[in-house]
PDB file of the backbone (N, CA, C, O) and the ligand in Angstrom, with CONECT records:
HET     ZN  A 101       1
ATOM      1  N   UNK A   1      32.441  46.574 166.492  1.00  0.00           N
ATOM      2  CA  UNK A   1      31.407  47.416 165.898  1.00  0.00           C
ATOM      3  C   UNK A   1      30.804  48.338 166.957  1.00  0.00           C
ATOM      4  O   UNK A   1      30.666  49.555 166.830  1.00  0.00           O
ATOM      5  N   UNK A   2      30.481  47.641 167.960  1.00  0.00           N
ATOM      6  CA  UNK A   2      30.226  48.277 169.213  1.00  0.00           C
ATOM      7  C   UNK A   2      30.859  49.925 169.810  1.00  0.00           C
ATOM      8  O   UNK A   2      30.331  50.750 170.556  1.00  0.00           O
ATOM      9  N   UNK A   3      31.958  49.924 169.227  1.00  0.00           N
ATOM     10  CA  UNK A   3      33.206  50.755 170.102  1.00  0.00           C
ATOM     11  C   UNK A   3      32.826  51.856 169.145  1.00  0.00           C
ATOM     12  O   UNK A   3      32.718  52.970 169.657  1.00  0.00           O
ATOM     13  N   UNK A   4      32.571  51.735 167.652  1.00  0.00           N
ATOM     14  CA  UNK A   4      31.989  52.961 166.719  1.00  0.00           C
ATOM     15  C   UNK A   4      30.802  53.782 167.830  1.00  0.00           C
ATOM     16  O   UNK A   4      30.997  54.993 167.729  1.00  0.00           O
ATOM     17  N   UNK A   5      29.966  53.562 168.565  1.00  0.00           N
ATOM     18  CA  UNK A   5      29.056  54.152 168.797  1.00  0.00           C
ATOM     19  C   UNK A   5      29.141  54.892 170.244  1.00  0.00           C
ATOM     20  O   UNK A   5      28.977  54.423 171.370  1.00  0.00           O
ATOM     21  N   UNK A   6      29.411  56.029 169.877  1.00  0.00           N
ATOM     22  CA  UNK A   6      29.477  56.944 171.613  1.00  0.00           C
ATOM     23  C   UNK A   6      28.508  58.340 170.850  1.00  0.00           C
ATOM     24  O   UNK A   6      28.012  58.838 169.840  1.00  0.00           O
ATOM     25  N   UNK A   7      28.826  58.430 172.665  1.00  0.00           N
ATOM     26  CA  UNK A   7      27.999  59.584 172.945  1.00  0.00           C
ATOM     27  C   UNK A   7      28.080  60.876 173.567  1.00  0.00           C
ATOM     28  O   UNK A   7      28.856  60.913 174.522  1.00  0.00           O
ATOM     29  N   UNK A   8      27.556  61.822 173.315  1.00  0.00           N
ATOM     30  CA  UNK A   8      28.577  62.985 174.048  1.00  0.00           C
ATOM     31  C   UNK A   8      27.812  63.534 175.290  1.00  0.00           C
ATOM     32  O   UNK A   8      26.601  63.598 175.502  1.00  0.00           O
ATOM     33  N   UNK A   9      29.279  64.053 176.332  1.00  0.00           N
ATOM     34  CA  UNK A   9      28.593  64.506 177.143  1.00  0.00           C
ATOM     35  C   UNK A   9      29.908  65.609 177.823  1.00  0.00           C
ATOM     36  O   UNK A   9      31.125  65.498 177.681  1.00  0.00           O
ATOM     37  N   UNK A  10      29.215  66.535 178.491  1.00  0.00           N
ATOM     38  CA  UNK A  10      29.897  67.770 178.540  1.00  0.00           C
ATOM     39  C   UNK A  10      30.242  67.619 179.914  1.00  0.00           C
ATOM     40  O   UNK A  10      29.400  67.377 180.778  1.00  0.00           O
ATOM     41  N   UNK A  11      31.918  67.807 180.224  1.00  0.00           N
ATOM     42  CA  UNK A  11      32.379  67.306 181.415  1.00  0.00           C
ATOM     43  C   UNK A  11      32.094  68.589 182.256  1.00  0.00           C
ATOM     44  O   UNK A  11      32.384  69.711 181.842  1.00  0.00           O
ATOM     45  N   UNK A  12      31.555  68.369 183.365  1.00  0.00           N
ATOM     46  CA  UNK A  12      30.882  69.215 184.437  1.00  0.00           C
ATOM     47  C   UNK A  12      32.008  69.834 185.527  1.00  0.00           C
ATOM     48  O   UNK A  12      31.761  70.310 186.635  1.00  0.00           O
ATOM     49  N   UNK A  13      33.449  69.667 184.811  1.00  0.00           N
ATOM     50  CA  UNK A  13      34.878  70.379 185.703  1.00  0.00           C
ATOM     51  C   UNK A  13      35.288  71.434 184.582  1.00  0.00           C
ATOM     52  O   UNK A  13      35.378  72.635 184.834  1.00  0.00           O
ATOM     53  N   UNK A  14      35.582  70.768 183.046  1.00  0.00           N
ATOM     54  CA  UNK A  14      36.313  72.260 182.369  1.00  0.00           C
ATOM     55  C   UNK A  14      35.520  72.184 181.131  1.00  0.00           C
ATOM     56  O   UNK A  14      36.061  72.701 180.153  1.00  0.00           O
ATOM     57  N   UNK A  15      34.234  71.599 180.931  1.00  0.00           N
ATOM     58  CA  UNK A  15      32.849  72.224 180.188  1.00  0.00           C
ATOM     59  C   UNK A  15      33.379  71.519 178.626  1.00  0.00           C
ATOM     60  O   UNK A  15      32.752  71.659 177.576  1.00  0.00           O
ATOM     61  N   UNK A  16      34.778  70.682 178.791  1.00  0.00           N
ATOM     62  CA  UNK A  16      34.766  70.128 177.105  1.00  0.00           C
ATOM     63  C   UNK A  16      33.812  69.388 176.704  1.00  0.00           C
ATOM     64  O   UNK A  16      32.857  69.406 177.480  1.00  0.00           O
ATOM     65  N   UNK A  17      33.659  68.618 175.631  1.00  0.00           N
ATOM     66  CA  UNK A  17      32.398  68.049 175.238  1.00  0.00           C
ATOM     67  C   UNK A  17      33.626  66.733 175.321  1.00  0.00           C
ATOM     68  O   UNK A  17      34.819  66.984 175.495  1.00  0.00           O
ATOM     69  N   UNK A  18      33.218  65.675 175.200  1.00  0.00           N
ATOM     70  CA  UNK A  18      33.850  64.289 175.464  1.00  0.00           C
ATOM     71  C   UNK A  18      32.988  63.380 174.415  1.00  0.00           C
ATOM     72  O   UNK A  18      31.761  63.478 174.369  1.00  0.00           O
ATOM     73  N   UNK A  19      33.601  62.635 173.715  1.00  0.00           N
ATOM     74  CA  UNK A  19      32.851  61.424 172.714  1.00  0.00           C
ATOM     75  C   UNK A  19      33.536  60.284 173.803  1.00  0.00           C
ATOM     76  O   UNK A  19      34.721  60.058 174.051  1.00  0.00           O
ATOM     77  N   UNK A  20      32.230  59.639 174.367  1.00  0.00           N
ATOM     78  CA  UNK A  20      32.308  58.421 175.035  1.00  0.00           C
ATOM     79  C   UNK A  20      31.837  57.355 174.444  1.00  0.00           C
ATOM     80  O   UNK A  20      30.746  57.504 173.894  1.00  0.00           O
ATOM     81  N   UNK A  21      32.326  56.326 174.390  1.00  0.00           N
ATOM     82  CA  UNK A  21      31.657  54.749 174.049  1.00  0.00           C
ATOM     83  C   UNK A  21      30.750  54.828 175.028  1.00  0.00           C
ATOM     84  O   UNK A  21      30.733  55.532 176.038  1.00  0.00           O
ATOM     85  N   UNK A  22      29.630  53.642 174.424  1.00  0.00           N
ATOM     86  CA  UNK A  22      28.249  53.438 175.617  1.00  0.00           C
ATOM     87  C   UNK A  22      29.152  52.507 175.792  1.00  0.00           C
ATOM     88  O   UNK A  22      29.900  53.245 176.433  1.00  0.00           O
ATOM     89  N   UNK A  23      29.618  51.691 175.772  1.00  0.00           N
ATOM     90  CA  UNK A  23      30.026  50.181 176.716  1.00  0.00           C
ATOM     91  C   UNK A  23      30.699  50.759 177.772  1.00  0.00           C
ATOM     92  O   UNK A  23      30.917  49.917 178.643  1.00  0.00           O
ATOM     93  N   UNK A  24      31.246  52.196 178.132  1.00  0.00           N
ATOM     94  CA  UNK A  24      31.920  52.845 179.040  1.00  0.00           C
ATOM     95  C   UNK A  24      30.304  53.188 180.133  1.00  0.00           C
ATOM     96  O   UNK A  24      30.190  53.536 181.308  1.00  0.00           O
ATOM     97  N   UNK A  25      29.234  52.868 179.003  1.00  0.00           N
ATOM     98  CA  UNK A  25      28.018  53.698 179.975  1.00  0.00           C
ATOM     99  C   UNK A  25      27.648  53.401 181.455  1.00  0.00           C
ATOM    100  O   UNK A  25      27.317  52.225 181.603  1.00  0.00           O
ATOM    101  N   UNK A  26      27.616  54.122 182.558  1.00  0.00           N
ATOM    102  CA  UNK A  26      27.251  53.945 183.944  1.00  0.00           C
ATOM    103  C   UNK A  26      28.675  53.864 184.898  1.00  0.00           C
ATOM    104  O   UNK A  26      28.750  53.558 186.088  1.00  0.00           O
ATOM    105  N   UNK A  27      29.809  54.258 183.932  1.00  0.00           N
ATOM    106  CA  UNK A  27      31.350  53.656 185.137  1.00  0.00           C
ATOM    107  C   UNK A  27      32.162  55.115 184.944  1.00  0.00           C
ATOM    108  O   UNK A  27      32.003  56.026 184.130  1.00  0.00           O
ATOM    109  N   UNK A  28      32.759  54.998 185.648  1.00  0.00           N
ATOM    110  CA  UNK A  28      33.736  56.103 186.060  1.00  0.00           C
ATOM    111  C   UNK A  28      34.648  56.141 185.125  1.00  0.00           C
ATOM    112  O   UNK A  28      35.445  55.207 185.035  1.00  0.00           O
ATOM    113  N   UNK A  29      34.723  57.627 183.934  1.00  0.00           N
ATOM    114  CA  UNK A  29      35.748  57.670 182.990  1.00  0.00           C
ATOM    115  C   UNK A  29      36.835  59.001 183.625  1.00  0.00           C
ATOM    116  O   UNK A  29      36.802  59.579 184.711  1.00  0.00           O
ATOM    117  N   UNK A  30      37.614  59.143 182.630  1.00  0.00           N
ATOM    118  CA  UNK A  30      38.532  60.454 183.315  1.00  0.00           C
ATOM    119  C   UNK A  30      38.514  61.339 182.068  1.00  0.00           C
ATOM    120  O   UNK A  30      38.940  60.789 181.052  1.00  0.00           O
ATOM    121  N   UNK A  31      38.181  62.361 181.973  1.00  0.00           N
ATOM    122  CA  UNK A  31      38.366  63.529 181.142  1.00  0.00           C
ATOM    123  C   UNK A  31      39.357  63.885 180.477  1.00  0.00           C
ATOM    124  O   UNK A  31      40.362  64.412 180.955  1.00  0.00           O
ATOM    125  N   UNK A  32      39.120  63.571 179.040  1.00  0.00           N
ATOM    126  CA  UNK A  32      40.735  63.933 178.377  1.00  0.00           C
ATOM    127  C   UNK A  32      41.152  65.125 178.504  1.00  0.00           C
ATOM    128  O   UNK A  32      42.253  65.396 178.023  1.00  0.00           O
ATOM    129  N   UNK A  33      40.423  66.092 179.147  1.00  0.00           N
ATOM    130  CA  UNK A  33      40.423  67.434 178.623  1.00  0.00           C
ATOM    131  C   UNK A  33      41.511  67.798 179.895  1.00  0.00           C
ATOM    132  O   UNK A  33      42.692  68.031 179.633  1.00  0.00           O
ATOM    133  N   UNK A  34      40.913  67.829 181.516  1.00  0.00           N
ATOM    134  CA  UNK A  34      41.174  68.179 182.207  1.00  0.00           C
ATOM    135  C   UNK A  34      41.478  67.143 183.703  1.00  0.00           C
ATOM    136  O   UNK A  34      41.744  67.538 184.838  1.00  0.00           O
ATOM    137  N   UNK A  35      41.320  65.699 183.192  1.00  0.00           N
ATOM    138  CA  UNK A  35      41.524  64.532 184.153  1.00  0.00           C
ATOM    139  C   UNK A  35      40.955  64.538 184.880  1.00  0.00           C
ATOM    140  O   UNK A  35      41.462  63.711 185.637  1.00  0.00           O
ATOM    141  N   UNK A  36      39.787  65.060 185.505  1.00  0.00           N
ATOM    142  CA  UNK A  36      38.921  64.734 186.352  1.00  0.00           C
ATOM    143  C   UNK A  36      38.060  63.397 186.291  1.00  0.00           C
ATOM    144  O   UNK A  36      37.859  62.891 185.187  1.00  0.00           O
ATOM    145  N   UNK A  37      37.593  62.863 187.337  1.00  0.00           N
ATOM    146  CA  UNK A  37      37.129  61.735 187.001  1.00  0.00           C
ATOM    147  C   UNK A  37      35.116  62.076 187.330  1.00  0.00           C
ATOM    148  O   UNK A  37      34.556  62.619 188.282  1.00  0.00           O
ATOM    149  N   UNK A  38      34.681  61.593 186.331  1.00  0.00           N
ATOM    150  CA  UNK A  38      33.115  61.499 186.553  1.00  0.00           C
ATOM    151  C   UNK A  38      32.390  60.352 185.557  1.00  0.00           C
ATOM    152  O   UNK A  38      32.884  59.710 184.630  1.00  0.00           O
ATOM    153  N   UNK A  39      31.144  60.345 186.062  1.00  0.00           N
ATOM    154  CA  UNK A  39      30.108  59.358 185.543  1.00  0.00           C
ATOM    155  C   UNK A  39      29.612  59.332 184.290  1.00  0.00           C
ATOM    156  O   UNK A  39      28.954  60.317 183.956  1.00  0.00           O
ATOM    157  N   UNK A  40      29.768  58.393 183.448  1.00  0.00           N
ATOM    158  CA  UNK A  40      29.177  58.193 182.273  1.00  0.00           C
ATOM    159  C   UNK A  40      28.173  58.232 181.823  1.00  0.00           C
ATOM    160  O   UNK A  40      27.998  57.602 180.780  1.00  0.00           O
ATOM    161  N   UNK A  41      27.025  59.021 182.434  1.00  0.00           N
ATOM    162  CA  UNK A  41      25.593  59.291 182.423  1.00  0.00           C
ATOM    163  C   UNK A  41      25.566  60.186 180.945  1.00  0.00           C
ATOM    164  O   UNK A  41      26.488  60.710 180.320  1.00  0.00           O
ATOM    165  N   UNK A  42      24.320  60.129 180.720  1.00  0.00           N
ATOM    166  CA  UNK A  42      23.438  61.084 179.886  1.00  0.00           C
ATOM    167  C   UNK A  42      22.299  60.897 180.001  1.00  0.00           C
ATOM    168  O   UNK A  42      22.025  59.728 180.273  1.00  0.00           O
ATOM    169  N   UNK A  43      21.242  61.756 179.885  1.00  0.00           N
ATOM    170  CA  UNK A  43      19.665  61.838 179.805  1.00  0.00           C
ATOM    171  C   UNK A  43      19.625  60.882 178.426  1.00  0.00           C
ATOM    172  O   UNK A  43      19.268  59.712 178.285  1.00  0.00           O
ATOM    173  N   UNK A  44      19.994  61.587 177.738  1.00  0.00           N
ATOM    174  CA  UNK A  44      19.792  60.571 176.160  1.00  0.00           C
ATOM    175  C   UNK A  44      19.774  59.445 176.131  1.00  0.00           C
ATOM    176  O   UNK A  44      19.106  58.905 175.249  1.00  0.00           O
ATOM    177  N   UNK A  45      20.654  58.478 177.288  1.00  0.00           N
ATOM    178  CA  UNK A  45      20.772  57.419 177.704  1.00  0.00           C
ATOM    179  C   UNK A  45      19.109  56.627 177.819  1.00  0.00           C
ATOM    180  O   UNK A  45      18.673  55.764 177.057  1.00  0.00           O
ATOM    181  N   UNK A  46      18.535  57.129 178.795  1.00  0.00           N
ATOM    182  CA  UNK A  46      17.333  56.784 179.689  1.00  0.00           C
ATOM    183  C   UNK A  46      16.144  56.706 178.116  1.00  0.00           C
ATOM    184  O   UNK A  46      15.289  55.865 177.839  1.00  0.00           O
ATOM    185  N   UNK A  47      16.574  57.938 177.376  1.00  0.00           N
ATOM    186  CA  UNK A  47      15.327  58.008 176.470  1.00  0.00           C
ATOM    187  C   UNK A  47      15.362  56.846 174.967  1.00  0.00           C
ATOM    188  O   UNK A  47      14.439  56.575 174.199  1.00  0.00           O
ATOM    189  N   UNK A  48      17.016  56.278 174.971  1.00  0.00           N
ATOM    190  CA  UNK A  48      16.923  55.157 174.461  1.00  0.00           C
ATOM    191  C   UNK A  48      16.674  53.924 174.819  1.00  0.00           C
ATOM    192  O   UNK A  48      16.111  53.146 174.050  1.00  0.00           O
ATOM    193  N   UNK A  49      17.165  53.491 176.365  1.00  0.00           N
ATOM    194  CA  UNK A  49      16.054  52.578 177.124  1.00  0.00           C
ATOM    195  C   UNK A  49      14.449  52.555 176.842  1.00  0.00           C
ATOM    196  O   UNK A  49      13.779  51.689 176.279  1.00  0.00           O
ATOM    197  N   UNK A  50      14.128  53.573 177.318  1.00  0.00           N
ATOM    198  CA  UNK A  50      12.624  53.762 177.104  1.00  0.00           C
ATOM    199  C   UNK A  50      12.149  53.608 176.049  1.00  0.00           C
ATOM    200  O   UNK A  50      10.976  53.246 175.959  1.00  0.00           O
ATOM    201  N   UNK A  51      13.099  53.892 174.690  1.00  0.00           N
ATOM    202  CA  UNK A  51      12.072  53.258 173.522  1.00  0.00           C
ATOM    203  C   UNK A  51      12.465  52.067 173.008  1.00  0.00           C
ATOM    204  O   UNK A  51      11.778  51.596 172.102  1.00  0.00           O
ATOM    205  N   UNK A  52      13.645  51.336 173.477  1.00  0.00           N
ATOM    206  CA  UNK A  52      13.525  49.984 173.357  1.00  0.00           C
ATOM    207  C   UNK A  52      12.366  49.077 174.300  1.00  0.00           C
ATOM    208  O   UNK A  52      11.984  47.957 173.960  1.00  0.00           O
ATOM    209  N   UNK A  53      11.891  49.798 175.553  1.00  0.00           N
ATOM    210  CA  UNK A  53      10.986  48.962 176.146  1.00  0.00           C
ATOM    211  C   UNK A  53       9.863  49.398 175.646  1.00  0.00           C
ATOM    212  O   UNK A  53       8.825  48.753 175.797  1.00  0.00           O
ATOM    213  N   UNK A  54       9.903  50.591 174.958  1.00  0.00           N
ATOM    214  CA  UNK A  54       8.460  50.776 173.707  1.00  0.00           C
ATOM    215  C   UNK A  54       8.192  50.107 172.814  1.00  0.00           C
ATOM    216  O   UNK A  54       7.047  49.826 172.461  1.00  0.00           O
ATOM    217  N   UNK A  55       9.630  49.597 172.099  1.00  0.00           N
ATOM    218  CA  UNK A  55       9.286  48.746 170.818  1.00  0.00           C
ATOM    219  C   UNK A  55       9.075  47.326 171.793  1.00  0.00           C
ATOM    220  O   UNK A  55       7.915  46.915 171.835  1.00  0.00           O
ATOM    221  N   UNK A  56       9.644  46.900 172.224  1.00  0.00           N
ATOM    222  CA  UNK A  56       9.147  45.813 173.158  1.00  0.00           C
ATOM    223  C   UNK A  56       7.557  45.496 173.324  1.00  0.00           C
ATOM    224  O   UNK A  56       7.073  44.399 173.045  1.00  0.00           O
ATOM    225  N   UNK A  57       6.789  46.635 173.831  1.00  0.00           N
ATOM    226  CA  UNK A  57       5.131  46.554 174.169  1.00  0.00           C
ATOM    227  C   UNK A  57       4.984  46.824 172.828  1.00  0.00           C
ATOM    228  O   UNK A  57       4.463  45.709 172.776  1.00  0.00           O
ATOM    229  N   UNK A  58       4.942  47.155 171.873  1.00  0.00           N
ATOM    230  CA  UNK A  58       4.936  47.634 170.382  1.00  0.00           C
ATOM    231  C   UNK A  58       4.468  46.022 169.691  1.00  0.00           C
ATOM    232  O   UNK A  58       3.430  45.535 169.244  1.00  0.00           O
ATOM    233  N   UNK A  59       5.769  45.599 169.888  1.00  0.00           N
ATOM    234  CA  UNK A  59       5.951  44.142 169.547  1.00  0.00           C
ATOM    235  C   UNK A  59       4.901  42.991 170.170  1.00  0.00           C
ATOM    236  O   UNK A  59       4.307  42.044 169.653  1.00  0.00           O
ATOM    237  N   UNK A  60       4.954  43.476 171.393  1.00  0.00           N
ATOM    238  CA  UNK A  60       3.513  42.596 171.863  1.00  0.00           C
ATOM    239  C   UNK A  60       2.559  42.762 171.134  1.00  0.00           C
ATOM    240  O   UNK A  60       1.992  41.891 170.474  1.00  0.00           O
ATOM    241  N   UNK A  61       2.309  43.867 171.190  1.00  0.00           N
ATOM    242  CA  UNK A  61       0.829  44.154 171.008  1.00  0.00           C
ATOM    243  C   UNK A  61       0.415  43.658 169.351  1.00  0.00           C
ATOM    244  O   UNK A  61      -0.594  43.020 169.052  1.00  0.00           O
ATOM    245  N   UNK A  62       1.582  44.181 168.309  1.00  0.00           N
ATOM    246  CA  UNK A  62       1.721  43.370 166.839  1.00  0.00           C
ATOM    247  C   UNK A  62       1.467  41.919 166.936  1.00  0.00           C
ATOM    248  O   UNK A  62       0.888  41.260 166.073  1.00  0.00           O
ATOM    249  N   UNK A  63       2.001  41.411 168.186  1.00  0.00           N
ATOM    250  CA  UNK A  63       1.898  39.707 168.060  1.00  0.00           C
ATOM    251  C   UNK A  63       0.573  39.550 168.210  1.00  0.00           C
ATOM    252  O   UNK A  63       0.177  39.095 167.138  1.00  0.00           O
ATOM    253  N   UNK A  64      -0.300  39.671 168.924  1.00  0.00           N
ATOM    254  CA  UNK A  64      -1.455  40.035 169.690  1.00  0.00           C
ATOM    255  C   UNK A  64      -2.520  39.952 168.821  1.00  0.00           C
ATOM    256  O   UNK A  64      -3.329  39.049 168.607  1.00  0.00           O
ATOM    257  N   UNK A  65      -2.306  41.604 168.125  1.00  0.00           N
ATOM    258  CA  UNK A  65      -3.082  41.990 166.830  1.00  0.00           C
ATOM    259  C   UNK A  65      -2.614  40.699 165.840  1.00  0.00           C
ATOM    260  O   UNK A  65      -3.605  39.975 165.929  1.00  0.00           O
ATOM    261  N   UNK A  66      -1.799  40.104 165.077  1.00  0.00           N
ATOM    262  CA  UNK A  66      -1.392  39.548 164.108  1.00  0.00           C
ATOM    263  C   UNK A  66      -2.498  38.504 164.620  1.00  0.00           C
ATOM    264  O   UNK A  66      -3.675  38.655 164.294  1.00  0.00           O
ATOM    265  N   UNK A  67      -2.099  37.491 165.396  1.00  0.00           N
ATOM    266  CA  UNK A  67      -2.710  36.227 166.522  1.00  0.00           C
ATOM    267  C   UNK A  67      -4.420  36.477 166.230  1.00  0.00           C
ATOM    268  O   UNK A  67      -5.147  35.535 165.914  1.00  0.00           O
ATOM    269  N   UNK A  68      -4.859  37.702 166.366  1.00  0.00           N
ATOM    270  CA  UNK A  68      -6.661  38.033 166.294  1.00  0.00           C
ATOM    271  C   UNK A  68      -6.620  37.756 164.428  1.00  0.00           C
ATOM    272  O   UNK A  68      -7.134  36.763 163.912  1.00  0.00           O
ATOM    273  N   UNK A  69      -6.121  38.525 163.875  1.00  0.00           N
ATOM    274  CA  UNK A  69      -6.389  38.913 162.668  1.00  0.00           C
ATOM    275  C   UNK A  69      -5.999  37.060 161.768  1.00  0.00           C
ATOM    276  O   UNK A  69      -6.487  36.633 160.721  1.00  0.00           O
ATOM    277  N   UNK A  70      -5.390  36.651 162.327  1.00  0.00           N
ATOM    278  CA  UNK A  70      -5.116  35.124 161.939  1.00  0.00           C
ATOM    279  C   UNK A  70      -6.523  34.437 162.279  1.00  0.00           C
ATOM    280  O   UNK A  70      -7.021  33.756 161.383  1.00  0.00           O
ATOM    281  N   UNK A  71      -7.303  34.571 163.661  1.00  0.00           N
ATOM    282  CA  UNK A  71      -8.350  33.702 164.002  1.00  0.00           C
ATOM    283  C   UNK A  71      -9.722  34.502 163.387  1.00  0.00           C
ATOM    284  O   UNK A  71     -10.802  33.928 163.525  1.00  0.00           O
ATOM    285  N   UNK A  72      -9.692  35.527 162.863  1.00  0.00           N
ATOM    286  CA  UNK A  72     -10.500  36.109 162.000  1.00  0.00           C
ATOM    287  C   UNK A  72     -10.865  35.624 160.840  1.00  0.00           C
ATOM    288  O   UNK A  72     -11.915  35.107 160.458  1.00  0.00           O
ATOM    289  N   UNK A  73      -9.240  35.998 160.007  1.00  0.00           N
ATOM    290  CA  UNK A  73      -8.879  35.118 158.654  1.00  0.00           C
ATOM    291  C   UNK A  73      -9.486  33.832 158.318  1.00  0.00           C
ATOM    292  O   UNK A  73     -10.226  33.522 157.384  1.00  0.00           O
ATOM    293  N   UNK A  74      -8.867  32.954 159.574  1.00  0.00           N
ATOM    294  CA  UNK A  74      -9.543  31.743 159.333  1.00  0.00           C
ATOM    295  C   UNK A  74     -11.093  31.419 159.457  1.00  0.00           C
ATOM    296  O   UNK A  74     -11.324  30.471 158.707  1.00  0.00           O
ATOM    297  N   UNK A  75     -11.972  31.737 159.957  1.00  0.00           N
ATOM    298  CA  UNK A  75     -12.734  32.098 160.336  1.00  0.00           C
ATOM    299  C   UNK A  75     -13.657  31.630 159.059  1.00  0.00           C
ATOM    300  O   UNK A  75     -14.259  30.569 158.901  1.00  0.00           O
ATOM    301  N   UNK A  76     -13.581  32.586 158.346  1.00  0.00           N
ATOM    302  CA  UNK A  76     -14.323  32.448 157.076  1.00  0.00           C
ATOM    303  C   UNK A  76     -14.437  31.057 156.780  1.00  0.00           C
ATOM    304  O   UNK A  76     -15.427  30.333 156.686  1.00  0.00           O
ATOM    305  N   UNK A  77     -12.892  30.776 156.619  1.00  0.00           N
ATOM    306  CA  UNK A  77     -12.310  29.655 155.763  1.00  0.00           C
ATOM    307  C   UNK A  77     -13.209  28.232 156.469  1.00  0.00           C
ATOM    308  O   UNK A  77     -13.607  27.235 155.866  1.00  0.00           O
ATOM    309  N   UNK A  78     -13.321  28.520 157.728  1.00  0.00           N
ATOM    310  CA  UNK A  78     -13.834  27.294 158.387  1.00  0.00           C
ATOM    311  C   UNK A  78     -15.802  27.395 157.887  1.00  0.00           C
ATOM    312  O   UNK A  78     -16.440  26.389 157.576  1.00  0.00           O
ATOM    313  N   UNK A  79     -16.200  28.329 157.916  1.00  0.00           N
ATOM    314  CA  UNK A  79     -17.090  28.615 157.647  1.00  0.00           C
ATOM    315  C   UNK A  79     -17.409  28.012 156.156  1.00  0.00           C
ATOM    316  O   UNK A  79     -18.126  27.016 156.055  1.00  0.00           O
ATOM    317  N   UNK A  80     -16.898  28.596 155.104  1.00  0.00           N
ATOM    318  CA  UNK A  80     -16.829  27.619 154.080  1.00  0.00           C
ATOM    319  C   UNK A  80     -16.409  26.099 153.896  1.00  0.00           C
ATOM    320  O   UNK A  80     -16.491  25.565 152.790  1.00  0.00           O
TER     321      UNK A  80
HETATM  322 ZN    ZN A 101      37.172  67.979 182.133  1.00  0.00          ZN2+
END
């Protein structure tokens, strides 16, 4: 399922566009176009990291909030 998902990036020797797998991401591929060899980078890369470590603090902070809004809830209940 994995191997469905690439990404493009424009080889910086003869300017083709290339559909790469991410599991290729960060290693040395070779250019179908023109065989040169370069790095599997993209910017796009970094900005999907970054919002998985967003939903990450996202997720905290939901647990967090949920955790207050539970000792709130109850709250009453103890009260009665
Ligand atoms: Zn090339």
């Amino acid at each position: 399922m994995s191997s469905s998902v690439r990404f493009s990036k424009i080889c910086p020797t003869c300017g083709r566009s290339l559909q790469i797998p991410v599991e290729l991401l960060g290693k040395e591929i070779c250019c179908q176009g023109c065989g040169a060899m370069l790095r599997a980078t993209t910017p796009e890369t970094s900005k999907v990291v970054n919002t998985f470590e967003g939903i990450d603090e996202r997720v905290d902070r939901l647990i967090q909030a949920a955790d207050r809004q539970l000792q709130h809830a109850s709250a009453p209940t103890n009260l009665l």
